[in-house]
ZALO-587717 format. One record per residue (C-alpha): residue number from 1; residue in one letter; x, y, z. Coordinates in pm, 1 decimal, always signed. Example, Ala and Ser with C-alpha at 12.3 -4.5 7.8 and 13.67 -1.06 7.14 Angstrom:
// residues 2
1,a,+1230.0,-450.0,+780.0 .
2,s,+1367.0,-106.0,+714.0 .
//
This chain:
// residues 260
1,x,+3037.8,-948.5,-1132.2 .
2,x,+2996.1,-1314.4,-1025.0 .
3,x,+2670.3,-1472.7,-1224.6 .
4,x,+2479.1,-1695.0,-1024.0 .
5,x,+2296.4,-2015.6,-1201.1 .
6,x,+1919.4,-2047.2,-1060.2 .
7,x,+1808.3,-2394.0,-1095.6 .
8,x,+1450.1,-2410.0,-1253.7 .
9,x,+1162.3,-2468.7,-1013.0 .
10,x,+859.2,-2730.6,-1055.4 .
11,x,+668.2,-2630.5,-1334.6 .
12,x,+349.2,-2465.5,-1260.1 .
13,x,+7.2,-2584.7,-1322.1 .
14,x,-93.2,-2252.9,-1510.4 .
15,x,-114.5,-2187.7,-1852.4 .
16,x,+70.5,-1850.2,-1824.4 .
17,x,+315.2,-1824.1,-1520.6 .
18,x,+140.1,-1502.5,-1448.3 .
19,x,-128.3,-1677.9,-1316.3 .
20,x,+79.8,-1795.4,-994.3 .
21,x,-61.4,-1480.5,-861.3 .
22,x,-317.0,-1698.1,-807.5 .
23,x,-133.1,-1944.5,-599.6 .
24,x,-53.6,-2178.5,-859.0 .
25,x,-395.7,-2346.3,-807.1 .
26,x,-599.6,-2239.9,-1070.5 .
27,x,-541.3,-2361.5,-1471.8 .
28,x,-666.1,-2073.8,-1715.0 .
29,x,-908.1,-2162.8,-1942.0 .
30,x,-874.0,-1859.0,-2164.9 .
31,x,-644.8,-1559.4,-2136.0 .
32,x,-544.5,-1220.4,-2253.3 .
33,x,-229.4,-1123.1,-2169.0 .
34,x,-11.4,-806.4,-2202.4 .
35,x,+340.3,-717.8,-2077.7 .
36,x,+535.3,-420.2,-2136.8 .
37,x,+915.8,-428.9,-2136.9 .
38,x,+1133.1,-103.6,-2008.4 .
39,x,+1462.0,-43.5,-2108.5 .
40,x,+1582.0,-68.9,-1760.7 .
41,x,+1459.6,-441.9,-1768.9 .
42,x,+1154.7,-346.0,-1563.4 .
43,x,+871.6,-520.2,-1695.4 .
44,x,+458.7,-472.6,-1622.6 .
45,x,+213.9,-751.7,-1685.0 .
46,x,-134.3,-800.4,-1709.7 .
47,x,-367.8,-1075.0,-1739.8 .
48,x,-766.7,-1159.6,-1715.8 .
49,x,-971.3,-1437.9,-1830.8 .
50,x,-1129.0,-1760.2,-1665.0 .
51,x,-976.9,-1997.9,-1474.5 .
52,x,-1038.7,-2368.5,-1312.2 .
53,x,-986.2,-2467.4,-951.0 .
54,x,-884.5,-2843.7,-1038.0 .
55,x,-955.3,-2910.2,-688.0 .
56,x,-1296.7,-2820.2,-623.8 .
57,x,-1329.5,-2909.7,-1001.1 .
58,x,-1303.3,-3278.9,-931.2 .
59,x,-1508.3,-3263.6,-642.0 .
60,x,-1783.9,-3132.2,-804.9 .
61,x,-1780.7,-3359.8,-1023.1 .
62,x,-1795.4,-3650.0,-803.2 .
63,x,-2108.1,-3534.6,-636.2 .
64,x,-2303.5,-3450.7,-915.0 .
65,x,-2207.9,-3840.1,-986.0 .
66,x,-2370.1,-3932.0,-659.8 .
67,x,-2653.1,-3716.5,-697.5 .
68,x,-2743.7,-3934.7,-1055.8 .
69,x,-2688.4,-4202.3,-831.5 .
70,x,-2911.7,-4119.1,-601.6 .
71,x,-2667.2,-4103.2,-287.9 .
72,x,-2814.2,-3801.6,-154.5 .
73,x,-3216.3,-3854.2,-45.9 .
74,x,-3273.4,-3538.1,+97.0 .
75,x,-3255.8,-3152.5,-69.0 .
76,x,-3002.8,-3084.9,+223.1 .
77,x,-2788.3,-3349.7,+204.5 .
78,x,-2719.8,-3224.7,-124.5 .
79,x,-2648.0,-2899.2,-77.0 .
80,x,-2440.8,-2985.2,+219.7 .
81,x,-2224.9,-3194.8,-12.0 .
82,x,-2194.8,-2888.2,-248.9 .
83,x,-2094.7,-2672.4,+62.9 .
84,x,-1845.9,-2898.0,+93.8 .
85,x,-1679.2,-2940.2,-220.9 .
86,x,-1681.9,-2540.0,-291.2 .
87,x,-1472.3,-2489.6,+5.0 .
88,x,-1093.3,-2500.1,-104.3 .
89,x,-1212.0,-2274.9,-375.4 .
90,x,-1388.7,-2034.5,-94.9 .
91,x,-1105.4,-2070.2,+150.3 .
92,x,-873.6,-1973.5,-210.6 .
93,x,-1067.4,-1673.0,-291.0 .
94,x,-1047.1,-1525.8,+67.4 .
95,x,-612.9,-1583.5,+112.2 .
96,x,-607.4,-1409.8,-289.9 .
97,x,-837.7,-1079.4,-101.4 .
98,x,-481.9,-948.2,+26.8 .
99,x,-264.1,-957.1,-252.6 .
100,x,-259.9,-623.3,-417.7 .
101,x,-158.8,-796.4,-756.5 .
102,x,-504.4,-956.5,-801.1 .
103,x,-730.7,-709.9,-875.4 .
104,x,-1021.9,-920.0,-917.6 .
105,x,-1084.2,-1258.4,-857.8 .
106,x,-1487.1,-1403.2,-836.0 .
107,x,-1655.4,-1762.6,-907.1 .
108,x,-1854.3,-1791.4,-1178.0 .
109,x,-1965.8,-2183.4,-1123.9 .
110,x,-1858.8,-2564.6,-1142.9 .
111,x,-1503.4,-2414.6,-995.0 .
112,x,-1413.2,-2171.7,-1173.8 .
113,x,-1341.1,-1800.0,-1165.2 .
114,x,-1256.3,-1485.4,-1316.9 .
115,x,-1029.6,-1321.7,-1293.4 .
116,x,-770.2,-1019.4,-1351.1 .
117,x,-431.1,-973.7,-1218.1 .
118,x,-115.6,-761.6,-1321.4 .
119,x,+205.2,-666.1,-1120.7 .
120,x,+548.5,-518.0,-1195.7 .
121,x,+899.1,-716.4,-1219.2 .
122,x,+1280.0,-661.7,-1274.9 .
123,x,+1479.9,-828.3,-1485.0 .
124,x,+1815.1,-880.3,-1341.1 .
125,x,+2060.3,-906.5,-1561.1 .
126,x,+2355.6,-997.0,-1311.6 .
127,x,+2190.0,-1349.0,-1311.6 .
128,x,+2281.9,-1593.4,-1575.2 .
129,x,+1925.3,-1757.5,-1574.9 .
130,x,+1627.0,-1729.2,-1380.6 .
131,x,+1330.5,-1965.7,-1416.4 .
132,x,+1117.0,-1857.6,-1101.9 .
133,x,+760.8,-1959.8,-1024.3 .
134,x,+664.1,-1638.4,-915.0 .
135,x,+766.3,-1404.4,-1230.1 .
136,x,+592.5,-1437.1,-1560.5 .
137,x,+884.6,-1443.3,-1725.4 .
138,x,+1219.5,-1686.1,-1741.7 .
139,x,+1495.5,-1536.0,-1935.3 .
140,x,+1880.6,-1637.2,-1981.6 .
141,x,+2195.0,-1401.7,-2079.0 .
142,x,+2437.7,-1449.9,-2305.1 .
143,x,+2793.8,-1385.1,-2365.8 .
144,x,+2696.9,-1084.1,-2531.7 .
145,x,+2466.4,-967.5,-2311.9 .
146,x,+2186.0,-1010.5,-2510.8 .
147,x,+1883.9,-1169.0,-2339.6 .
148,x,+1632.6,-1442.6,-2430.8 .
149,x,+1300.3,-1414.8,-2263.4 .
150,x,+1037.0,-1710.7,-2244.3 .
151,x,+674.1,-1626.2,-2156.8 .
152,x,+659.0,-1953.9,-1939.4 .
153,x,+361.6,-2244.2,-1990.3 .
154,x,+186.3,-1996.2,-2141.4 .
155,x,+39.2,-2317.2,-2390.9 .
156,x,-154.7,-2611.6,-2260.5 .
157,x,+54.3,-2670.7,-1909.6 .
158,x,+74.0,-2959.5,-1729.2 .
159,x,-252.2,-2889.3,-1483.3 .
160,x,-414.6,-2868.6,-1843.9 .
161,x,-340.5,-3127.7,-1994.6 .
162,x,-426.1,-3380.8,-1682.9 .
163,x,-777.3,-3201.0,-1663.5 .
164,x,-869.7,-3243.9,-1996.4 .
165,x,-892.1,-2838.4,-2076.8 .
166,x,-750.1,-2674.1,-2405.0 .
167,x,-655.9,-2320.9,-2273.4 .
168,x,-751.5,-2072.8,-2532.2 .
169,x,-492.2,-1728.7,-2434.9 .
170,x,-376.9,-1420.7,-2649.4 .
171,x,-21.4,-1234.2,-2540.8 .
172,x,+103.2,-902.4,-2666.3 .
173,x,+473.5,-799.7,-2581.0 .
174,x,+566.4,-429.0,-2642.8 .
175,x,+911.7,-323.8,-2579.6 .
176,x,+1017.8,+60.7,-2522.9 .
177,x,+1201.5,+237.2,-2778.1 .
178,x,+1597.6,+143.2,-2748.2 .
179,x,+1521.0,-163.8,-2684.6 .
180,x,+1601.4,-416.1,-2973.0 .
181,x,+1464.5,-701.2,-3049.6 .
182,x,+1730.8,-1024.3,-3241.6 .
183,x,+1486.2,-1293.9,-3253.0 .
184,x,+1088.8,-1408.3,-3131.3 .
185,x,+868.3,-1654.9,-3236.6 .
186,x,+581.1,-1470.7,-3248.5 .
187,x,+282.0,-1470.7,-3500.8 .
188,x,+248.5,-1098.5,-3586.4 .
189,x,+461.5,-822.5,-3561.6 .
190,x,+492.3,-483.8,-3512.1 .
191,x,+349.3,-192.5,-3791.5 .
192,x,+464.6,+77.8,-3537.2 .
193,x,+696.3,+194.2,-3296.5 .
194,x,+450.5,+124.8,-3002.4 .
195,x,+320.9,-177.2,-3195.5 .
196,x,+307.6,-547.8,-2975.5 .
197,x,+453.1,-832.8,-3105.0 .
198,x,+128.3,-1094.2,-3068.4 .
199,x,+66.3,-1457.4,-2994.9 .
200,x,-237.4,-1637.0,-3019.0 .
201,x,-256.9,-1979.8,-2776.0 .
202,x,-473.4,-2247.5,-2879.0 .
203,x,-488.8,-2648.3,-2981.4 .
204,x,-207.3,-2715.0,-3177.1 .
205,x,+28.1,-2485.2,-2977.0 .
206,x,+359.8,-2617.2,-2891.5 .
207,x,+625.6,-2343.5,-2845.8 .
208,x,+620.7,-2095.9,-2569.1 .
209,x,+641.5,-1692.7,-2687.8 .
210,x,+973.7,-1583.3,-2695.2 .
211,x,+1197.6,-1304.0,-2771.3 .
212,x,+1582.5,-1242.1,-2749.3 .
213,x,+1657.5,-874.1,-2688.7 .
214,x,+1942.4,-630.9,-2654.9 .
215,x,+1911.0,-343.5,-2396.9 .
216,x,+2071.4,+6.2,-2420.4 .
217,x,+2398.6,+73.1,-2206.1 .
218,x,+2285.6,+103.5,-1807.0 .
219,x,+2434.1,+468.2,-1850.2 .
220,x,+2218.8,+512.4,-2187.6 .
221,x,+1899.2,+356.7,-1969.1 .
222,x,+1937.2,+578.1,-1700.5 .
223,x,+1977.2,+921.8,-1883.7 .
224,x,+1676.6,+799.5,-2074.1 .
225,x,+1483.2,+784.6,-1762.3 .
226,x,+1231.4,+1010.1,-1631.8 .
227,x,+1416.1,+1029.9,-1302.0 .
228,x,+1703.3,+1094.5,-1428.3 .
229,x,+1595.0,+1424.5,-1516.9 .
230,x,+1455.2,+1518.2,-1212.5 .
231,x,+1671.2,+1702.7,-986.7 .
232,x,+1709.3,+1560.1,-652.1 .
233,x,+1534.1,+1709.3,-328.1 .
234,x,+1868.9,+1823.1,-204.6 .
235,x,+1963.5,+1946.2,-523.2 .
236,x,+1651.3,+2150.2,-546.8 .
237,x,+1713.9,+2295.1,-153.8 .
238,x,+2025.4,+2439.0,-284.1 .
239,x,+1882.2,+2581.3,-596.5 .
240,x,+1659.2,+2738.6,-403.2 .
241,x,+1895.9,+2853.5,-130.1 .
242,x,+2107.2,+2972.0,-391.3 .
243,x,+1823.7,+3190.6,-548.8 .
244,x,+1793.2,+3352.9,-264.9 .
245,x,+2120.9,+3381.0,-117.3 .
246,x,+2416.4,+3432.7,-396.6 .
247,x,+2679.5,+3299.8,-258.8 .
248,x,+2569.2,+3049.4,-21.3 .
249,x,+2535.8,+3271.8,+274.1 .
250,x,+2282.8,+3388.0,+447.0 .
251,x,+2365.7,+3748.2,+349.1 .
252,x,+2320.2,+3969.7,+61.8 .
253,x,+2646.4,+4017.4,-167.4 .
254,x,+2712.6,+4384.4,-133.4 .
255,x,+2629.1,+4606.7,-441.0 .
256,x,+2933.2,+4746.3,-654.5 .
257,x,+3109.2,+5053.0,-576.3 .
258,x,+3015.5,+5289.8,-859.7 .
259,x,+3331.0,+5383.7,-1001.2 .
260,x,+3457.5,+5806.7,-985.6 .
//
């Protein structure tokens, strides 16, 4: 199969690319993170914490400067300034109500929010590299099929840094039995099979979380899958219609001729 080379995207202004469920408008503050990896290459991820709207952030922050200035001279004014400057956030929160991948989202003051969010992805492998926006995770393949994932800007990103805000984040990867792991970077390790290798995110961090893993055979992953041994609807109509015509016919065999 022909590999195609995805070129990477802007980078994200999120400390954890999961957090583009959010739009890409919101930096994380703090974090905890989990992701589970299949050995089909489907992946699930989770993440809640806090998060700043750098918008509404900075426009706070202005009027609270012209309040100590004394700009505003009447209650009203400003409150209507406040109005205002909360909106992008408000008109944020309301597009976020129908994706089904945020499953909470609320303000909790001076433009920010809480928030949790989780969703499911696939790695495909048939791709060289991939370095999306939208997925959590970038990964690359090898010669040898092996495959190098990178929890993207999941330290201080680039909407961080500008803002002034150390992002404080945890991440725990847990891969399914089969799957093995060459390489990671991460701080602590496993001490069982269903163990999580673990990252903590703070000042200081430089290095996003990665791992380089090798996946069972697609035959080996599929055999290994639930589905795979469930029997099919139309194999399970001809069980049946073979239970209760031998044969395949609609008719009874005939019972033997007792022998003279």
């Amino acid at each position: 199969m022909i590999r195609r080379i995805l070129s990477p995207l802007v980078a994200l202004c999120a400390a954890l690319a999961l957090a583009a469920l959010l739009a890409g408008c919101f930096v994380p503050q703090s974090y905890s993170a989990r992701i589970k990896i299949e050995r089909s290459g489907t992946y699930h991820a989770y993440m809640e914490g806090t998060a700043l709207h750098p918008e509404t952030w900075h426009a706070l922050r202005r009027v609270n400067a012209e309040a100590k200035a004394g700009k505003f001279k009447e209650p009203a004014d400003l409150k209507k300034a406040k109005d205002e400057a909360l909106a992008p956030l408000a008109k944020q929160l309301e597009a976020l109500k129908d994706d089904k991948r945020v499953q909470s989202v609320s303000p909790i003051g001076d433009g920010r929010v809480r928030f949790s969010v989780g969703g499911t992805w696939e790695l495909d492998r048939s791709l060289l590299v991939l370095n999306k926006h939208q997925t959590p995770i970038s990964y690359a393949v090898a010669e040898d099929g092996s495959v190098r994932l990178r929890v993207k800007d999941a330290i201080d990103g680039p909407g961080a840094k500008a803002l002034g805000v150390v992002t404080d984040g945890s991440l725990a990867i847990t891969v399914a039995e089969g799957v093995e792991v060459l390489e990671h970077n991460a701080q602590r390790t496993p001490t069982t099979p269903q163990g999580a290798y673990r990252w903590t995110i703070g000042p200081g961090s430089t290095q996003a979380p990665y791992l380089k893993l090798r996946f069972p055979a697609t035959e080996e992953a599929a055999e290994a899958s639930p589905a795979a041994s469930q029997p099919t609807e139309k194999q399970s109509a001809g069980k049946q219609a073979g239970e209760k015509h031998p044969g395949g016919t609609g008719k009874q065999s005939p019972a033997p001729t007792p022998k003279k």
